[in-house]
MDTraj code that builds the backbone (N, CA, C; nanometers):
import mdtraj as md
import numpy as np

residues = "UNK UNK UNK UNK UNK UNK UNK UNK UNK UNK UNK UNK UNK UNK UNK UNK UNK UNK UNK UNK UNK UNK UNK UNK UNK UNK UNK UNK UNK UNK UNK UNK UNK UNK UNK UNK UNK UNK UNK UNK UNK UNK UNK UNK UNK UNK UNK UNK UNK UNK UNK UNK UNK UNK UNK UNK UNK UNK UNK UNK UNK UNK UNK UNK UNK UNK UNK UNK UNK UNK UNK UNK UNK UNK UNK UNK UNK UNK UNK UNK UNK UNK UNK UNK UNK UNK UNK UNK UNK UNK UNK UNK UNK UNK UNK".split()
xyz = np.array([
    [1.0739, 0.7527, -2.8074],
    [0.9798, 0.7992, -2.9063],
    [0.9262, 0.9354, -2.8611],
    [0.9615, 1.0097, -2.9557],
    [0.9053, 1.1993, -2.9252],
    [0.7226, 1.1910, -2.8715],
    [0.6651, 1.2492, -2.7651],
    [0.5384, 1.2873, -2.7668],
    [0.4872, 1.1598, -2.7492],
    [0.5403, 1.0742, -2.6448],
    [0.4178, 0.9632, -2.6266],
    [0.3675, 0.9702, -2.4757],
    [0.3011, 0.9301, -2.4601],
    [0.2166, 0.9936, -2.3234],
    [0.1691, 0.8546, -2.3178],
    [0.1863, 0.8212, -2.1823],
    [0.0955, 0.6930, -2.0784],
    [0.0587, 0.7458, -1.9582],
    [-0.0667, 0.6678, -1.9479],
    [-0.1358, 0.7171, -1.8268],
    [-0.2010, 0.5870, -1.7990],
    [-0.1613, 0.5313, -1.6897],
    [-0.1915, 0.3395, -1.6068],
    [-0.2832, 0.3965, -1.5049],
    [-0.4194, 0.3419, -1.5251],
    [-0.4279, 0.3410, -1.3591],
    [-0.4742, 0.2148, -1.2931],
    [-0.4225, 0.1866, -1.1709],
    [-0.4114, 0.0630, -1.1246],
    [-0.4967, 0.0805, -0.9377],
    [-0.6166, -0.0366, -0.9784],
    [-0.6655, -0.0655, -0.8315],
    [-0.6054, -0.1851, -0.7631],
    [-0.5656, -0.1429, -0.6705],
    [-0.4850, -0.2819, -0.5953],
    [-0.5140, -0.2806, -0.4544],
    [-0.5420, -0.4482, -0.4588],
    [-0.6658, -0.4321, -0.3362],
    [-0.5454, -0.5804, -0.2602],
    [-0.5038, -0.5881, -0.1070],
    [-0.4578, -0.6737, -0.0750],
    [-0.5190, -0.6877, 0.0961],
    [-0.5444, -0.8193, 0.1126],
    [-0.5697, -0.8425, 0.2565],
    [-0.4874, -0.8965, 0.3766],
    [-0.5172, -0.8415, 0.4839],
    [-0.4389, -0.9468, 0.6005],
    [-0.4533, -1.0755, 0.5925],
    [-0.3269, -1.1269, 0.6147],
    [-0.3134, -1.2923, 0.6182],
    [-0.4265, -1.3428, 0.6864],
    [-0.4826, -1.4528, 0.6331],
    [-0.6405, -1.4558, 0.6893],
    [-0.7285, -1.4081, 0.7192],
    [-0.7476, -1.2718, 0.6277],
    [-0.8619, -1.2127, 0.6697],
    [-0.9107, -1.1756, 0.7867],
    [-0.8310, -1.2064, 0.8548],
    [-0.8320, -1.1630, 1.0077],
    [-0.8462, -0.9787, 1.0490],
    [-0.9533, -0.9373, 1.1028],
    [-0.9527, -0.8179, 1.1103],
    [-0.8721, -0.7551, 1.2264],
    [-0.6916, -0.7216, 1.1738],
    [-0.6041, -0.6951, 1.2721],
    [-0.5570, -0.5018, 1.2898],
    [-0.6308, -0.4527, 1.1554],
    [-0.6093, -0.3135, 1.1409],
    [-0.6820, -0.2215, 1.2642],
    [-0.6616, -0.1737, 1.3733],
    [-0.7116, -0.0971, 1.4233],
    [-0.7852, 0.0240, 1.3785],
    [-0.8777, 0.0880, 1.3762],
    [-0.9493, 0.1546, 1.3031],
    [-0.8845, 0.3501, 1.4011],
    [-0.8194, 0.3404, 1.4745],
    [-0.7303, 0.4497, 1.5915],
    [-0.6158, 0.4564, 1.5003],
    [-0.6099, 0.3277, 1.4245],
    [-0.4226, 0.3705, 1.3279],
    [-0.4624, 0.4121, 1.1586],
    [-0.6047, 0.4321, 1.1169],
    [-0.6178, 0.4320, 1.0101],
    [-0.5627, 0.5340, 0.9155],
    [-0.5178, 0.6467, 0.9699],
    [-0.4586, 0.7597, 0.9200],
    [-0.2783, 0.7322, 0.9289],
    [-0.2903, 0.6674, 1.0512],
    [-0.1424, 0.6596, 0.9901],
    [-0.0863, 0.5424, 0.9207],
    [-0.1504, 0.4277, 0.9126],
    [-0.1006, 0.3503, 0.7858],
    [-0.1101, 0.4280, 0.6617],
    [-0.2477, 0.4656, 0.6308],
    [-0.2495, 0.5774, 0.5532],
    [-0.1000, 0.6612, 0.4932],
    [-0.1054, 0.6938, 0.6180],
    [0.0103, 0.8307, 0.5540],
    [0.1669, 0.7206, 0.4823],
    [0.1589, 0.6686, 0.5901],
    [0.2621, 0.5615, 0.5944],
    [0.3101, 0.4938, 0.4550],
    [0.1732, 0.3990, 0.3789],
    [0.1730, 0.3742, 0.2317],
    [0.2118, 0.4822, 0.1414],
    [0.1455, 0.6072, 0.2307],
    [0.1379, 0.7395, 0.1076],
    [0.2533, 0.7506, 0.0281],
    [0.3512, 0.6989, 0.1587],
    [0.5357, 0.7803, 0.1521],
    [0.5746, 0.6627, 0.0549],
    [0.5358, 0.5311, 0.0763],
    [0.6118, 0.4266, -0.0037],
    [0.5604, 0.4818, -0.1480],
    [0.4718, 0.4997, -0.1946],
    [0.4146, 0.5105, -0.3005],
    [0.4645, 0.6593, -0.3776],
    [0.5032, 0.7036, -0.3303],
    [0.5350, 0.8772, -0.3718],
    [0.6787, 0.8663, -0.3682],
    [0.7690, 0.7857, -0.2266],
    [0.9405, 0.7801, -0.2917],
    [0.9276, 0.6436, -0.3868],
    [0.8222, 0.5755, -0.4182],
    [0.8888, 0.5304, -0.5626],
    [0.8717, 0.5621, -0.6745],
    [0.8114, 0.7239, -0.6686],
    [0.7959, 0.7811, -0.8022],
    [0.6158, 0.7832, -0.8592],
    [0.5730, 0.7122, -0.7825],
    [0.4060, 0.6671, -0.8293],
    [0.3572, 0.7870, -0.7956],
    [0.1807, 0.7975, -0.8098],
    [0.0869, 0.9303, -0.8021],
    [0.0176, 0.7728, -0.7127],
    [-0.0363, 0.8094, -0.6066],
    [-0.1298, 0.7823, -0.5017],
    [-0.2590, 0.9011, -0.5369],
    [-0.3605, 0.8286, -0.5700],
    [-0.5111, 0.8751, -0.6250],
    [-0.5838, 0.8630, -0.4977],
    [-0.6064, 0.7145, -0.4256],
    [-0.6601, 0.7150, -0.3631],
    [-0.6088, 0.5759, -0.2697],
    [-0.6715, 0.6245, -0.1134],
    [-0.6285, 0.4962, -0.0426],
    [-0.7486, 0.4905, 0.0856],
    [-0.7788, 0.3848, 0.0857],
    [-0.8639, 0.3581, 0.2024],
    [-0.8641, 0.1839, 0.2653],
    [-0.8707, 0.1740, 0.4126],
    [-0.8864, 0.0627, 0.4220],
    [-0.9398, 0.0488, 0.5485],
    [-1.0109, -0.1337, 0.5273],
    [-1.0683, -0.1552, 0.6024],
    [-1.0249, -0.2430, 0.7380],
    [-1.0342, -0.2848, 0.8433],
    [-0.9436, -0.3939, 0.9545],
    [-0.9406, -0.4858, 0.8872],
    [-1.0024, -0.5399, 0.7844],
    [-0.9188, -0.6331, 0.7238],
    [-0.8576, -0.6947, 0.5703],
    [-0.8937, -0.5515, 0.5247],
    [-0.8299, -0.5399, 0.3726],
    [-0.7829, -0.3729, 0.3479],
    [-0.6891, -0.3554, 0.2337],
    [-0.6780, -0.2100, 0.1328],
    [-0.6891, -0.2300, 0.0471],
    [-0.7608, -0.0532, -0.0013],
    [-0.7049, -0.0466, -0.1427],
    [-0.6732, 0.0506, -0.1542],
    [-0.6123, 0.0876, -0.2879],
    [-0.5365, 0.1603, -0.3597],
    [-0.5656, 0.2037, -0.4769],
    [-0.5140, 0.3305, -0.5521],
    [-0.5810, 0.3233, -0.6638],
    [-0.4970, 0.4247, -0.6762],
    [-0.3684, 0.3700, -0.7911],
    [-0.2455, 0.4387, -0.8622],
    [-0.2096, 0.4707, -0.9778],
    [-0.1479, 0.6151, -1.0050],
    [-0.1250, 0.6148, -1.1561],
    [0.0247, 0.5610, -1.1221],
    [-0.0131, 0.4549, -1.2737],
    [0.1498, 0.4065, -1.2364],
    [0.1930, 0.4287, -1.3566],
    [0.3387, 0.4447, -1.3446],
    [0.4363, 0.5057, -1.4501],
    [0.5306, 0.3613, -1.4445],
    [0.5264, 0.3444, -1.6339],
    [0.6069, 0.2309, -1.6903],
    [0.7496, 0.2045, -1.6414],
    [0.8011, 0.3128, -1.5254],
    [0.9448, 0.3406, -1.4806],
    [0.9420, 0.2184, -1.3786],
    [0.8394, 0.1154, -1.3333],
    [0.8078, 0.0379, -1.1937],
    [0.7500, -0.1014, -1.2660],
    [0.7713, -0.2197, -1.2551],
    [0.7121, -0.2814, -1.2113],
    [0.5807, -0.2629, -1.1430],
    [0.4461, -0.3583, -1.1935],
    [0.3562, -0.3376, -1.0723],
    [0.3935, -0.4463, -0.9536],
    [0.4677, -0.5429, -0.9716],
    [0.5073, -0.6405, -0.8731],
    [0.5808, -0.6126, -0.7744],
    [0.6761, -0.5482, -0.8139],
    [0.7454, -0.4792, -0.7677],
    [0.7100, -0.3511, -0.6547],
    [0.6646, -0.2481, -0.6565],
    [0.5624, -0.1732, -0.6129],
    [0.5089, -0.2657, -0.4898],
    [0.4023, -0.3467, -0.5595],
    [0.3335, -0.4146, -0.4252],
    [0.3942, -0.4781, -0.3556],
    [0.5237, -0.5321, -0.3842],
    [0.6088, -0.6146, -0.2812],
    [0.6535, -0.4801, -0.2391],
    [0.6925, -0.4000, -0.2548],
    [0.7418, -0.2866, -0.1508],
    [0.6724, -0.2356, -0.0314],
    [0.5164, -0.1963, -0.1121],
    [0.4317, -0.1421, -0.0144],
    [0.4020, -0.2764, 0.0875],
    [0.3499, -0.4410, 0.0318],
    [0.3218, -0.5076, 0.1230],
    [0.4452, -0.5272, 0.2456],
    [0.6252, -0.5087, 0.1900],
    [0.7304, -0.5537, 0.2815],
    [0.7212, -0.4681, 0.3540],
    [0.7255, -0.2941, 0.3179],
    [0.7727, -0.1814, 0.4486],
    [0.6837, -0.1920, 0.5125],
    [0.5057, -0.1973, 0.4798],
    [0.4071, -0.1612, 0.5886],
    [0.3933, -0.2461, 0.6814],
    [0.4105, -0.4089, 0.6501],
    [0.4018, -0.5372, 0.7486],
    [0.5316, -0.4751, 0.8447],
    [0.6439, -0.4066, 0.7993],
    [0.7552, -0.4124, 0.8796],
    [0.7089, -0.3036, 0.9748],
    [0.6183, -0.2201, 0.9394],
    [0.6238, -0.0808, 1.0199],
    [0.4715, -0.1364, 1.1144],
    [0.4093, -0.2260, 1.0405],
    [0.2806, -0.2540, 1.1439],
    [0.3537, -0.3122, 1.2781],
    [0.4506, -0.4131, 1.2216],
    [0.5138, -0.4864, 1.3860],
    [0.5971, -0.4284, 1.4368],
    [0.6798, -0.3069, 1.3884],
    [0.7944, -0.2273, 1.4763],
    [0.6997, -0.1728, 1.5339],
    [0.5537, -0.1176, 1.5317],
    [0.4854, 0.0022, 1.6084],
    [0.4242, -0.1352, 1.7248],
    [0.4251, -0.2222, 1.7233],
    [0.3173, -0.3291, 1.7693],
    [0.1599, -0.2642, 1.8216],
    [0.0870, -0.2978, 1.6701],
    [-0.0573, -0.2543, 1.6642],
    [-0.0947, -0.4123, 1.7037],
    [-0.0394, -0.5505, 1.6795],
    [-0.0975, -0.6572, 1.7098],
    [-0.0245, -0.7375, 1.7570],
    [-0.0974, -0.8334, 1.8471],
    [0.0188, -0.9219, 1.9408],
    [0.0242, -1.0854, 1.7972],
    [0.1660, -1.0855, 1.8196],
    [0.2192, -1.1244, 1.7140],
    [0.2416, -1.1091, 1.5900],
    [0.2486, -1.1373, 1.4911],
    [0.3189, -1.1323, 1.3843],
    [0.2269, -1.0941, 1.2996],
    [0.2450, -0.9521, 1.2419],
    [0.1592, -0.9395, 1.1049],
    [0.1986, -0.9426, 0.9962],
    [0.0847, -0.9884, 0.8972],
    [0.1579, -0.9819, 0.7822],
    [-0.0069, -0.9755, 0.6324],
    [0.0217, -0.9112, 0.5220],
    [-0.0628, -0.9086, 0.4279],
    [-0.0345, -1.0382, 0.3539],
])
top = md.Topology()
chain = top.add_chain()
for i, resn in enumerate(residues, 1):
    res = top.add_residue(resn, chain, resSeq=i)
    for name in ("N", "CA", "C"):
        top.add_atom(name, md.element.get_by_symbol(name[0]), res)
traj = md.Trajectory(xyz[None], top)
């Protein structure tokens, strides 16, 4: 359809498995950057991101080209994978 314009914006807020405060507050910039990249190679606009040791959020323009399920299973699979390849916590993390 000629001239249609969407504009989504989406807050998405997810926590560590039990609420457990496992985020080091020394790595906060680079999870940061880290999400930034998932969110930008899948085409999304990253507005805003902040988080706390034991939750994030997010706040995305998302484009109808994505799934939002999709998306968050990405960002929750690579970052759990990149929290335990760096080992910020002894054992197993996960959102």
């Amino acid at each position: 359809m000629a001239n249609t314009y969407t504009q989504i914006y989406i807050q998405i807020v997810f926590a560590v498995q039990g609420r457990q405060s496992l985020i080091p507050a020394d790595r906060n910039d680079e999870l940061q950057k880290y999400i930034t990249g998932i969110v930008t190679h899948q085409g999304q606009k990253l507005i805003a991101i902040n988080n706390m040791p034991d939750h994030l959020h997010l706040l995305i323009g998302l484009k109808p080209s994505i799934a939002l399920s999709d998306l968050v299973r990405d960002i929750k699979a690579s970052s759990s994978a990149f929290i335990n390849e760096q080992r910020w916590v002894a054992g197993r993390f996960s959102w």
